[in-house]
VOZA-891761 format. One record per atom (N, C-alpha, C): residue number from 1; residue in one letter; chain; atom name; x, y, z. Coordinates in Angstrom, 2 decimals. Example, Ala and Ser with C-alpha at 12.3 -4.5 7.8 and 13.67 -1.06 7.14 Angstrom:
   k r c  a      c1      c2      c3
   1 a A  N   13.19   -5.69    7.80
   1 a A CA   12.30   -4.50    7.80
   1 a A  C   13.20   -3.30    7.80
   2 s A  N   12.85   -2.25    7.08
   2 s A CA   13.67   -1.06    7.14
   2 s A  C   12.90    0.03    7.87
***
This chain:
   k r c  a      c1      c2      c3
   1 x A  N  -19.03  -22.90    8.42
   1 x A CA  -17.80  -22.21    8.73
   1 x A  C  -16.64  -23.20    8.91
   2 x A  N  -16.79  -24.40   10.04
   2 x A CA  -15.60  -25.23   10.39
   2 x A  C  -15.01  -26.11    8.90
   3 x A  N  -16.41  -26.12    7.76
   3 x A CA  -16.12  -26.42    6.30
   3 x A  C  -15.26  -26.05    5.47
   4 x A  N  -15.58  -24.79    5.67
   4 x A CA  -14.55  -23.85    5.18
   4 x A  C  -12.83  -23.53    5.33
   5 x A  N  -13.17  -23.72    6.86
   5 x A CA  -11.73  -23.65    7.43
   5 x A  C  -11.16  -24.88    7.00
   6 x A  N  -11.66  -26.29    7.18
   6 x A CA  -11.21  -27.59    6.80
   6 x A  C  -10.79  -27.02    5.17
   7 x A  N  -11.44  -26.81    4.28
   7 x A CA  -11.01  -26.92    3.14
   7 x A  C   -9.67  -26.18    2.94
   8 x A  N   -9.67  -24.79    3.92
   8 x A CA   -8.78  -23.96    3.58
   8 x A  C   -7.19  -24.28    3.72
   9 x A  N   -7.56  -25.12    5.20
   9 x A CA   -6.39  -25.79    5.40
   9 x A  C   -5.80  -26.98    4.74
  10 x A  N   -6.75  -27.63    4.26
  10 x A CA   -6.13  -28.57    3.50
  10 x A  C   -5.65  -28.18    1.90
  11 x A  N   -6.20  -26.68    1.39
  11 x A CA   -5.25  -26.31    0.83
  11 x A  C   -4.22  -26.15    0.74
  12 x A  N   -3.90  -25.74    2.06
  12 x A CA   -2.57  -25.13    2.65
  12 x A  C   -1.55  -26.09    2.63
  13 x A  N   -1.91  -27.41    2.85
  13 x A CA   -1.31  -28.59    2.96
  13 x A  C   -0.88  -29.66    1.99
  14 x A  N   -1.81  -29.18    1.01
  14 x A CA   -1.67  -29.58   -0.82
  14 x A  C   -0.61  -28.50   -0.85
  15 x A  N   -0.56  -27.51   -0.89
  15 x A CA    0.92  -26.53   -1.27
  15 x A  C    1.62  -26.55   -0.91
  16 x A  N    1.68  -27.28    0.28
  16 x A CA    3.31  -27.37    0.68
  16 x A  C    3.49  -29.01    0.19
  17 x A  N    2.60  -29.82    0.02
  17 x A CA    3.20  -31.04   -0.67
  17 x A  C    3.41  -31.08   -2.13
  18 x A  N    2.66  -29.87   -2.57
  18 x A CA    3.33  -29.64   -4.03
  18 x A  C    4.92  -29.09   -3.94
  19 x A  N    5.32  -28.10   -3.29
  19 x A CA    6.38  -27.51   -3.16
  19 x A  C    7.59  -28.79   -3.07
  20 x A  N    6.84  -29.67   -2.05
  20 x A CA    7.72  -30.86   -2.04
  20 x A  C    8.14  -31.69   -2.92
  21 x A  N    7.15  -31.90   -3.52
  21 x A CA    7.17  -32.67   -5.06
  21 x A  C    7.83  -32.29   -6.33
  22 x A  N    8.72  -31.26   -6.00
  22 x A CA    9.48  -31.02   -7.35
  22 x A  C   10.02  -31.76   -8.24
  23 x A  N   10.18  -33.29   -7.94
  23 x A CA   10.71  -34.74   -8.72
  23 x A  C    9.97  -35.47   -7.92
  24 x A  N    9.36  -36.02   -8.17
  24 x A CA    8.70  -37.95   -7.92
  24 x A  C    9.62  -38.97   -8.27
  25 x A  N   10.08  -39.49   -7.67
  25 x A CA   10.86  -40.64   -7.95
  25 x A  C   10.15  -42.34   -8.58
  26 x A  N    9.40  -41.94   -9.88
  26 x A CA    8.38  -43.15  -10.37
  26 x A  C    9.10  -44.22  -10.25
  27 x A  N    8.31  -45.43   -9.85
  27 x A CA    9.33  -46.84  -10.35
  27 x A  C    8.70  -47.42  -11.76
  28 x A  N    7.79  -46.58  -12.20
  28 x A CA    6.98  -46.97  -13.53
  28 x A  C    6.67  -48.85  -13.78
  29 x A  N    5.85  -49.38  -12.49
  29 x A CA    5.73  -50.42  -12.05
  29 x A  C    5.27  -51.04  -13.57
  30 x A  N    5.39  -52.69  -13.91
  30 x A CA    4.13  -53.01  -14.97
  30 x A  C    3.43  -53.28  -14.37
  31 x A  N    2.29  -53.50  -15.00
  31 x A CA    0.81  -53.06  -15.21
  31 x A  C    0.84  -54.90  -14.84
  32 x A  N    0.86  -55.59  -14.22
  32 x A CA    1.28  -57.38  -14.11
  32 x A  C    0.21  -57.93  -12.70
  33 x A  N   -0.14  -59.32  -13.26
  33 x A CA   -0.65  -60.10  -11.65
  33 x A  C    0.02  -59.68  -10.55
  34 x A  N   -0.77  -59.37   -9.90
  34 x A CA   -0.54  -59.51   -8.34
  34 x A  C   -0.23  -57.63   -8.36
  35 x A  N   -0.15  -56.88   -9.08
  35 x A CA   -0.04  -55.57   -8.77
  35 x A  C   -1.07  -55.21   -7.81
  36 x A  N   -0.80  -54.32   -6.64
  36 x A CA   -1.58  -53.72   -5.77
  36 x A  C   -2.20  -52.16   -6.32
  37 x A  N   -3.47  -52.09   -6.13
  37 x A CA   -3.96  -50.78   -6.84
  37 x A  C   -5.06  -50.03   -6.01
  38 x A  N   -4.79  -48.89   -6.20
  38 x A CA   -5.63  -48.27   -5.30
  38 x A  C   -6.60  -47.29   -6.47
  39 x A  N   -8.38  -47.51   -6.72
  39 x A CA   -8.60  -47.07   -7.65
  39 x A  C   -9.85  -45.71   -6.77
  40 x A  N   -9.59  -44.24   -7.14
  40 x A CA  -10.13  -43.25   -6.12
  40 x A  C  -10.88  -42.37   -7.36
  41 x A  N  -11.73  -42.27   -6.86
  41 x A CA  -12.74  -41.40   -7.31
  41 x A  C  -13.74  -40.90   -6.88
  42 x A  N  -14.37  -39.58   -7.12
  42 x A CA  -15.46  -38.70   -6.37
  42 x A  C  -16.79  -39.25   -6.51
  43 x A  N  -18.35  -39.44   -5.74
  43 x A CA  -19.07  -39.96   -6.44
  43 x A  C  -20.06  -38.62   -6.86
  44 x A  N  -20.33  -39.33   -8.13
  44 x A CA  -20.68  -37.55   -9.00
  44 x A  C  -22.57  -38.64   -9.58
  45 x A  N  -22.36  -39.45  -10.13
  45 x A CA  -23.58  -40.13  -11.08
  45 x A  C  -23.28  -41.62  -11.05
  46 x A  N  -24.50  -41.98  -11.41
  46 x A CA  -24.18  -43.30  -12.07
  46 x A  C  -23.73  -43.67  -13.14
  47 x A  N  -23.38  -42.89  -13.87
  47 x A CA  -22.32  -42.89  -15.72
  47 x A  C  -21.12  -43.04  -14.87
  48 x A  N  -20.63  -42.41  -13.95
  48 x A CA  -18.98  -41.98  -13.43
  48 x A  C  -18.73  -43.73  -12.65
  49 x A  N  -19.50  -44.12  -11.83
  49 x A CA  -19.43  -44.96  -11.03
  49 x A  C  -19.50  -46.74  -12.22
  50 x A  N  -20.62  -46.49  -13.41
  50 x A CA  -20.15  -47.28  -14.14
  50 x A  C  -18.78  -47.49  -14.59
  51 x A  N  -18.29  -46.26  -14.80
  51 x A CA  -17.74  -46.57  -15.91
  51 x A  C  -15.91  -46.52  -14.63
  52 x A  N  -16.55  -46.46  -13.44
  52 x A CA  -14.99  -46.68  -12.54
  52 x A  C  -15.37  -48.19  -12.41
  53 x A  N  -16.57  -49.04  -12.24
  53 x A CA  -16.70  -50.27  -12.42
  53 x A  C  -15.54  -50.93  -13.37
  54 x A  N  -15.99  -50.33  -14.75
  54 x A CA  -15.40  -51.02  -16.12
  54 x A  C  -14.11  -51.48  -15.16
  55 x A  N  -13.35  -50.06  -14.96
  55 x A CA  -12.01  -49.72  -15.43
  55 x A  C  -11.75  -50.91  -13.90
  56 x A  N  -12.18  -51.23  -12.95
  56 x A CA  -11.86  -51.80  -11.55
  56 x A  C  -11.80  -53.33  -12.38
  57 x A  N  -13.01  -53.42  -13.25
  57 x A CA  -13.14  -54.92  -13.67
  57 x A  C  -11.82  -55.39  -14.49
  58 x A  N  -11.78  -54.33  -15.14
  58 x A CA  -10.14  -54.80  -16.18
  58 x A  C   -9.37  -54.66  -15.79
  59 x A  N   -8.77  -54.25  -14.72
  59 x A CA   -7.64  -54.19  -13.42
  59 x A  C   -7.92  -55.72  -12.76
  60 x A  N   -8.98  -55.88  -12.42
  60 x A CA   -8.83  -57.39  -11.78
  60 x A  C   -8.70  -58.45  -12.86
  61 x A  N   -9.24  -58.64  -14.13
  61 x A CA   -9.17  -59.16  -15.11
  61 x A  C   -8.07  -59.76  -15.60
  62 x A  N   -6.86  -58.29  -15.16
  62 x A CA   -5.32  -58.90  -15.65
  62 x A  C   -4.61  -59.39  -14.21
  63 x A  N   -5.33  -59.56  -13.11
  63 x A CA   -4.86  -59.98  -12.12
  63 x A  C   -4.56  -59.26  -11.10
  64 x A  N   -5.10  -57.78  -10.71
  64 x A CA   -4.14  -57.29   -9.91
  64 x A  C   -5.70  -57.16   -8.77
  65 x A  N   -5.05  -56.97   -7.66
  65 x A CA   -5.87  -56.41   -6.23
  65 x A  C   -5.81  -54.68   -6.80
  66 x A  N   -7.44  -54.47   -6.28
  66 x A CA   -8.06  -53.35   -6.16
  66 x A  C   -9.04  -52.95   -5.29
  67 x A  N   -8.19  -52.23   -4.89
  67 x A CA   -9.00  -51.10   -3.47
  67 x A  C   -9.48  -50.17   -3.92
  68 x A  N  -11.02  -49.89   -4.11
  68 x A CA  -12.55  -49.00   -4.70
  68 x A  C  -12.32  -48.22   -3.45
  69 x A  N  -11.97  -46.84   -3.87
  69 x A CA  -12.81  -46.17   -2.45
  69 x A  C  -13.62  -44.74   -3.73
  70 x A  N  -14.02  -44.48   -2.95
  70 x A CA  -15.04  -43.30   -3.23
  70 x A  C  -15.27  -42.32   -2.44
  71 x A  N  -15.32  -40.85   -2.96
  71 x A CA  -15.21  -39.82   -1.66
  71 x A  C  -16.48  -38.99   -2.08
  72 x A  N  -17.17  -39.03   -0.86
  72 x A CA  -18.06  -38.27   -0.87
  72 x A  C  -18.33  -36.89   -0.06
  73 x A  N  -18.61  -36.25   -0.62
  73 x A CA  -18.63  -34.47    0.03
  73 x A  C  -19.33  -34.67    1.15
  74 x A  N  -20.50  -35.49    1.29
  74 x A CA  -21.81  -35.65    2.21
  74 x A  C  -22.00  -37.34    2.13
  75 x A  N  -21.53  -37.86    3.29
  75 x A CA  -22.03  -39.28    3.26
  75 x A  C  -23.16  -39.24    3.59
  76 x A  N  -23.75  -38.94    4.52
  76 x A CA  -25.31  -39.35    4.87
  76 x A  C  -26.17  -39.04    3.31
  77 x A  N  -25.73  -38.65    2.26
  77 x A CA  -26.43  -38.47    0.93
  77 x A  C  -25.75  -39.58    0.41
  78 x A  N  -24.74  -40.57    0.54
  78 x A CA  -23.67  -41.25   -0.69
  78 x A  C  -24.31  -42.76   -0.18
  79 x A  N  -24.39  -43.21   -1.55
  79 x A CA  -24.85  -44.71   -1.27
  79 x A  C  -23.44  -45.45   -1.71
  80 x A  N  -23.31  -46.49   -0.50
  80 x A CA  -21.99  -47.34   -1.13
  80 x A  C  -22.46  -48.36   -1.65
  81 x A  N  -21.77  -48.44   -2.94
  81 x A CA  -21.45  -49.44   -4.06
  81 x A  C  -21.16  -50.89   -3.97
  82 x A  N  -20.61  -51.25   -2.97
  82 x A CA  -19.36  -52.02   -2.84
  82 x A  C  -18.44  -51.49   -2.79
  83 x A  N  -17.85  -50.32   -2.63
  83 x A CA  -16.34  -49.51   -2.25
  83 x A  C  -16.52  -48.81   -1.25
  84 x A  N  -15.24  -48.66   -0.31
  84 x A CA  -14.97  -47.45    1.05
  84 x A  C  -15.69  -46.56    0.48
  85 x A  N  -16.17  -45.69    1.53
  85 x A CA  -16.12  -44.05    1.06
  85 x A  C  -15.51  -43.22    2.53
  86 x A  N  -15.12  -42.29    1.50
  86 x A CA  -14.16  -41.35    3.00
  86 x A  C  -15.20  -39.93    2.51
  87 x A  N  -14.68  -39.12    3.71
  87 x A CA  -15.43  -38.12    3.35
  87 x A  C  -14.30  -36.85    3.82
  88 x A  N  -15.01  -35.27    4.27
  88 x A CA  -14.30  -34.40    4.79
  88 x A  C  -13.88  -34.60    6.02
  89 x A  N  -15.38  -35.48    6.73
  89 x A CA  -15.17  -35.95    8.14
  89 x A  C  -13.67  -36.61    8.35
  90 x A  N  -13.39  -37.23    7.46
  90 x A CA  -11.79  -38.44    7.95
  90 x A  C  -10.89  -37.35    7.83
  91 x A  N  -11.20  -35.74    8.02
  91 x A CA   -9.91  -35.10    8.26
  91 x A  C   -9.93  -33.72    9.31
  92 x A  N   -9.41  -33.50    9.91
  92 x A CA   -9.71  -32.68   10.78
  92 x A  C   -9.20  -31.14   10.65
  93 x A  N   -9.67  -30.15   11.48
  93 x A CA   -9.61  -28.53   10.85
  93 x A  C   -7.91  -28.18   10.70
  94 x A  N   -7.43  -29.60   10.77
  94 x A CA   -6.40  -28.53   10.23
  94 x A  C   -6.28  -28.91    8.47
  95 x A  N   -7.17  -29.61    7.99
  95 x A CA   -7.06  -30.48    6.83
  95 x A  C   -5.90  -31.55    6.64
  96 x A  N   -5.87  -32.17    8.28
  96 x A CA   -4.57  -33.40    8.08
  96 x A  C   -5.34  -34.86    8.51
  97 x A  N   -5.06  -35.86    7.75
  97 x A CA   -5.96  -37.41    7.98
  97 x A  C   -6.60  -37.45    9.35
  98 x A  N   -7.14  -37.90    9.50
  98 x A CA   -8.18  -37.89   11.23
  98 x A  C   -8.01  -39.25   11.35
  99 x A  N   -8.97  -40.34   10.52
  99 x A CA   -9.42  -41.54   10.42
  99 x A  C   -8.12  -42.16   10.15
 100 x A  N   -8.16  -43.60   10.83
 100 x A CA   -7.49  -44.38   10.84
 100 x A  C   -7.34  -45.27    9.32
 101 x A  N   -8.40  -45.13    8.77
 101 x A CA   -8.64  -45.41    7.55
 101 x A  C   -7.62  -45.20    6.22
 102 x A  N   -7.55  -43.60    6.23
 102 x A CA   -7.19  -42.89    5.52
 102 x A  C   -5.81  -42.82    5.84
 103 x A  N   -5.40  -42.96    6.86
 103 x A CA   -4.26  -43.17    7.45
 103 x A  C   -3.43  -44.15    7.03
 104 x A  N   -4.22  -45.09    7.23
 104 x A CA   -3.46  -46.34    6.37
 104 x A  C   -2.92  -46.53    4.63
 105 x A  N   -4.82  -46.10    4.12
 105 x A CA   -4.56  -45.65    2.76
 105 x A  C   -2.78  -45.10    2.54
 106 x A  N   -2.87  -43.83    2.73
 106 x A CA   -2.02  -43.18    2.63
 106 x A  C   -0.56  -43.85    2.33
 107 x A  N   -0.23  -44.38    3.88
 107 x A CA    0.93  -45.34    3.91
 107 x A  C    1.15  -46.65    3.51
 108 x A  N    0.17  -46.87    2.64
 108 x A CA    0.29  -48.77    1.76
 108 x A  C    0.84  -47.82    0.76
 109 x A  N    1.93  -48.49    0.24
 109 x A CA    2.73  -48.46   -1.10
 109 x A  C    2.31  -49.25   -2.47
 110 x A  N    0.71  -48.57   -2.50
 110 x A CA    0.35  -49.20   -3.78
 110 x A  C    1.32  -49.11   -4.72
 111 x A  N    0.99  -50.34   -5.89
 111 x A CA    1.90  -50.45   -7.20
 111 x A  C    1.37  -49.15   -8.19
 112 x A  N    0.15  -49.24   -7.84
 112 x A CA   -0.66  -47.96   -8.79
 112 x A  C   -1.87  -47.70   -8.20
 113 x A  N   -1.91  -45.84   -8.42
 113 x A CA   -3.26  -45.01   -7.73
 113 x A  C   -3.33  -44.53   -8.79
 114 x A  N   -5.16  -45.05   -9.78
 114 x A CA   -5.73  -44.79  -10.38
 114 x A  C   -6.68  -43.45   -9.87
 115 x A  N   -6.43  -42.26  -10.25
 115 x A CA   -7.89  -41.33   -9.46
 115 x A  C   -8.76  -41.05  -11.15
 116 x A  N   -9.57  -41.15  -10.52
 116 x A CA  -10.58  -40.76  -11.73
 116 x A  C  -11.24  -39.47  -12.24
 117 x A  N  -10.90  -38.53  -11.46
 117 x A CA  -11.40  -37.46  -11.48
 117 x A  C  -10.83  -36.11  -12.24
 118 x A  N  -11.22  -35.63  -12.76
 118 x A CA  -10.68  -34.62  -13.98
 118 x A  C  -10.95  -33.10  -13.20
 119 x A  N  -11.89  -32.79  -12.08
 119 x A CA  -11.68  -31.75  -11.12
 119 x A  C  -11.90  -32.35  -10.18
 120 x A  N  -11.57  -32.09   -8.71
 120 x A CA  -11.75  -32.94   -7.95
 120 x A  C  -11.97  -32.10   -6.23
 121 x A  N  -12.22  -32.59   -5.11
 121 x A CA  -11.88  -31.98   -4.29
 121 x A  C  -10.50  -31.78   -3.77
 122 x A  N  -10.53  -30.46   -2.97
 122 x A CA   -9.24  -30.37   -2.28
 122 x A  C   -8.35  -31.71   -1.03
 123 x A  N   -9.24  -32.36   -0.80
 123 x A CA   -9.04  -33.66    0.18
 123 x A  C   -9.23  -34.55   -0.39
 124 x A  N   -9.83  -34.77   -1.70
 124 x A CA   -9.24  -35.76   -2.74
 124 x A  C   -8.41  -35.66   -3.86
 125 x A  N   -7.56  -34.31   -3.76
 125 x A CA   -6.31  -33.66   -4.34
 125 x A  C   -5.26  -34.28   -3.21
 126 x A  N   -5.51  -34.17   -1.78
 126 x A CA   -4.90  -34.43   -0.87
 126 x A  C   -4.41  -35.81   -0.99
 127 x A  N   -5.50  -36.78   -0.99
 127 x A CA   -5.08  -38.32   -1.30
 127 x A  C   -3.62  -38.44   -2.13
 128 x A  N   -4.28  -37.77   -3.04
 128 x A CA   -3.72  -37.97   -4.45
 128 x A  C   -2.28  -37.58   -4.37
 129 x A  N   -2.24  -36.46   -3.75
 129 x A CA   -0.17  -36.13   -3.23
 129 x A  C    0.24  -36.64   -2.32
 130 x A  N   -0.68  -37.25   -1.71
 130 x A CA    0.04  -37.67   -0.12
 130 x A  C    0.29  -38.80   -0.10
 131 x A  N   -0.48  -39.76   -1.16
 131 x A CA   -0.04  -41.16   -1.27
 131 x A  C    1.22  -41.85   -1.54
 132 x A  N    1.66  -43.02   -1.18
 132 x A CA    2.83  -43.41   -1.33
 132 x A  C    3.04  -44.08   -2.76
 133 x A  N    1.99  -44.51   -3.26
 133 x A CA    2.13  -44.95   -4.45
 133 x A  C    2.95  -45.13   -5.15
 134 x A  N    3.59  -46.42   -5.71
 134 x A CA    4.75  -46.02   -6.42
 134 x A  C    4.43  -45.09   -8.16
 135 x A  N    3.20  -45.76   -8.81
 135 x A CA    3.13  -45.00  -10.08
 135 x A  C    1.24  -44.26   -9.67
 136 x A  N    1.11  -43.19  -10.07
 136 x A CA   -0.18  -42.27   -9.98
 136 x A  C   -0.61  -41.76  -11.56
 137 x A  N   -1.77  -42.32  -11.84
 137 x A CA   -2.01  -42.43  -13.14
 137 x A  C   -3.75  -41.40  -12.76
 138 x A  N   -3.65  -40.60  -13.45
 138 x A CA   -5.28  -39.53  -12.92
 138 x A  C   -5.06  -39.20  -14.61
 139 x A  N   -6.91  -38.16  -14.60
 139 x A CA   -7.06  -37.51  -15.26
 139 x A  C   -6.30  -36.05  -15.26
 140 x A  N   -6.08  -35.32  -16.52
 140 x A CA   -4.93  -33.88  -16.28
 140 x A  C   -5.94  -32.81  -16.13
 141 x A  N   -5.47  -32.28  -14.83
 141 x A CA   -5.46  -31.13  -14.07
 141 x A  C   -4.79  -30.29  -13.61
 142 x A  N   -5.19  -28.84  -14.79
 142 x A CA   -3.63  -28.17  -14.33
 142 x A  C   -3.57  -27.56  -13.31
 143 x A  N   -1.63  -27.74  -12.99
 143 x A CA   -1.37  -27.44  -11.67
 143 x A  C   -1.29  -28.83  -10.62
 144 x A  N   -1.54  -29.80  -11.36
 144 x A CA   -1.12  -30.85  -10.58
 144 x A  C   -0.58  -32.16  -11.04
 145 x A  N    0.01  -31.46  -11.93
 145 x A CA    1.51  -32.43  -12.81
 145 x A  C    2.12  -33.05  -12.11
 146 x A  N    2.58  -32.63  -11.13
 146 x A CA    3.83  -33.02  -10.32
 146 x A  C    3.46  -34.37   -9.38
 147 x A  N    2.04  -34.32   -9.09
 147 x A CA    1.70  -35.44   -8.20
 147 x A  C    1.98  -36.74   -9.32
 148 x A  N    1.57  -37.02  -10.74
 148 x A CA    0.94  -38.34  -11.02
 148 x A  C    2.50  -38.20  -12.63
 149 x A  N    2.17  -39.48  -12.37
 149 x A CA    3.26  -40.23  -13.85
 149 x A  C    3.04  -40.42  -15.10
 150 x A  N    1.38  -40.27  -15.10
 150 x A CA    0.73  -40.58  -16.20
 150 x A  C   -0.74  -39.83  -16.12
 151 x A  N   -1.06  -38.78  -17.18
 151 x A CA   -2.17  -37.85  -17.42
 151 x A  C   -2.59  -38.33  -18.24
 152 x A  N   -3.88  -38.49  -18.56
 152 x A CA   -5.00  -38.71  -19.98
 152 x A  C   -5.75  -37.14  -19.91
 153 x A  N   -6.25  -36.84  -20.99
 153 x A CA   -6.90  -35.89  -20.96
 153 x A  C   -8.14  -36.63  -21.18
 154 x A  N   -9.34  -35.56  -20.30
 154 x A CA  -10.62  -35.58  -20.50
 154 x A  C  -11.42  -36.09  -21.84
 155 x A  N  -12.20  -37.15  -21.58
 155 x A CA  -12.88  -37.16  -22.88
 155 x A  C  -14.37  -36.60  -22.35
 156 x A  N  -15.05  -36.95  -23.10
 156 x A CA  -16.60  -36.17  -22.83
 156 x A  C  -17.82  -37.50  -22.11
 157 x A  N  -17.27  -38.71  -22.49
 157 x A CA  -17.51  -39.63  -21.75
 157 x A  C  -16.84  -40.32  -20.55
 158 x A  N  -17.02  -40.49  -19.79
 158 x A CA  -16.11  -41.19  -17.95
 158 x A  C  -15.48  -42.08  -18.86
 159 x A  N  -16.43  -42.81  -19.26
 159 x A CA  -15.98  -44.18  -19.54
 159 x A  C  -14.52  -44.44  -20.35
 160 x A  N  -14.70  -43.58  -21.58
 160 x A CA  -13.79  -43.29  -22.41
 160 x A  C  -12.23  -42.86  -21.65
 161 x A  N  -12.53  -42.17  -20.87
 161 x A CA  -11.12  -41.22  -20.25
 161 x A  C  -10.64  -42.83  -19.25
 162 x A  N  -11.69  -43.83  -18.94
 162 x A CA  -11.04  -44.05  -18.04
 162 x A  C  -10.49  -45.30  -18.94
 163 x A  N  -10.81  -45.54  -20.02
 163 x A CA  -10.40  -46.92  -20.74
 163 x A  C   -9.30  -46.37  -21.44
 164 x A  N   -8.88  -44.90  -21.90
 164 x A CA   -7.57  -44.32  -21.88
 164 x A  C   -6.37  -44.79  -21.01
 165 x A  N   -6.85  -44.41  -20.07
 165 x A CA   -5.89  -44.45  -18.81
 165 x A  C   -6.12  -45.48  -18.72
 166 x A  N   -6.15  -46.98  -18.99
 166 x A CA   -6.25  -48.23  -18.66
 166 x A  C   -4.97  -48.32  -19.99
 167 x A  N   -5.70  -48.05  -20.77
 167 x A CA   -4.48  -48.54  -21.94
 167 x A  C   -3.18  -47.85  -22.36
 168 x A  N   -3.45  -46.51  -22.13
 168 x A CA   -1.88  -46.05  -21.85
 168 x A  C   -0.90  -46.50  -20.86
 169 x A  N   -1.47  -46.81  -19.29
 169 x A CA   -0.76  -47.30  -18.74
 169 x A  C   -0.30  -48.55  -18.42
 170 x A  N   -0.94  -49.66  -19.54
 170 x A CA   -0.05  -50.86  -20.08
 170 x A  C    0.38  -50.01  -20.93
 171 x A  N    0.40  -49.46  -22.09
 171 x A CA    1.04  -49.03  -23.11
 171 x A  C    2.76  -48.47  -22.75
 172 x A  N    2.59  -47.82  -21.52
 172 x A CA    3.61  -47.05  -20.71
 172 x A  C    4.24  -48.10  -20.18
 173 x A  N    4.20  -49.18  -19.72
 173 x A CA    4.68  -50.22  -19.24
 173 x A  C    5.17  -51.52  -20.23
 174 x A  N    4.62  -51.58  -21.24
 174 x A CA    5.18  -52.61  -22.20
 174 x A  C    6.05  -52.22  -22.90
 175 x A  N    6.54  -50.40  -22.68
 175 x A CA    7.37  -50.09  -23.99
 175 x A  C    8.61  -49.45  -23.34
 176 x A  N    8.56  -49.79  -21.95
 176 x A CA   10.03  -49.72  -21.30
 176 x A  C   10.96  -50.66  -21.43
***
């Protein structure tokens, strides 16, 4: 039941930060050393978690800092990787941040928030609008245009969608 209510409310709280979001003000950062990145994704398999590896490795590759977190529905089931994991727990019934963690998340002004997820939860929809981020690069999910700067559509492989969104968003950045 208190699940439920958590989720409901943090619906409630995604809609009014959509309402808010009628313009994003992008700084359409480049893609350059020393960029700060925040890379978020659900943990679903080990195909999904490879292939957020890849995409973390070629983010550090061109130089930038990357913060792995991972959200899990049920931690006492989620094995960590080497990345955070947050869960429903880091938010409380009204569906607003609890954890100090997430808290912070929130308010670092990454250069770029990579989310990986093509459906996702409602409290990792939450991340995803509430962040300060200057550019938000996800998979497209409609109805939530307004949060991110840059959409890839779904491929049928993780891996693929996420080496998309790696190269469009240098692509998006070298041709400004």
């Amino acid at each position: 039941m208190l699940e439920q209510v958590k989720r409901m409310m943090a619906g409630a709280r995604l809609k009014k930060l959509k309402a808010q979001a009628v313009q994003r003000n992008s700084a359409q950062n480049p893609l350059q050393k020393g960029a700060q990145c925040l890379l978020l994704f659900t943990l679903e398999d080990s195909g999904k978690t490879q292939a957020v590896n890849f995409l973390r490795k070629a983010l550090v590759n061109e130089g930038m800092s990357v913060d792995l977190v991972g959200y899990a529905a049920d931690l006492k089931k989620a094995e960590s990787g080497g990345y955070d994991l947050v869960s429903m727990d880091d938010f409380n019934w009204l569906g607003k941040e609890e954890s100090a963690y997430v808290r912070d998340m929130l308010q670092n002004p990454y250069d770029f928030l990579f989310h990986a997820d093509g459906d996702s939860d409602v409290f990792v929809q939450y991340i995803v609008a509430a962040s300060r981020a200057k550019t938000k690069v996800g998979i497209h999910q409609q109805g939530n245009e307004l949060f991110y700067d840059l959409m890839v559509c779904q491929s049928v492989a993780h891996r693929k969608t996420l080496e998309d969104m790696f190269f469009y968003t240098q692509k998006m950045n070298k041709d400004k």
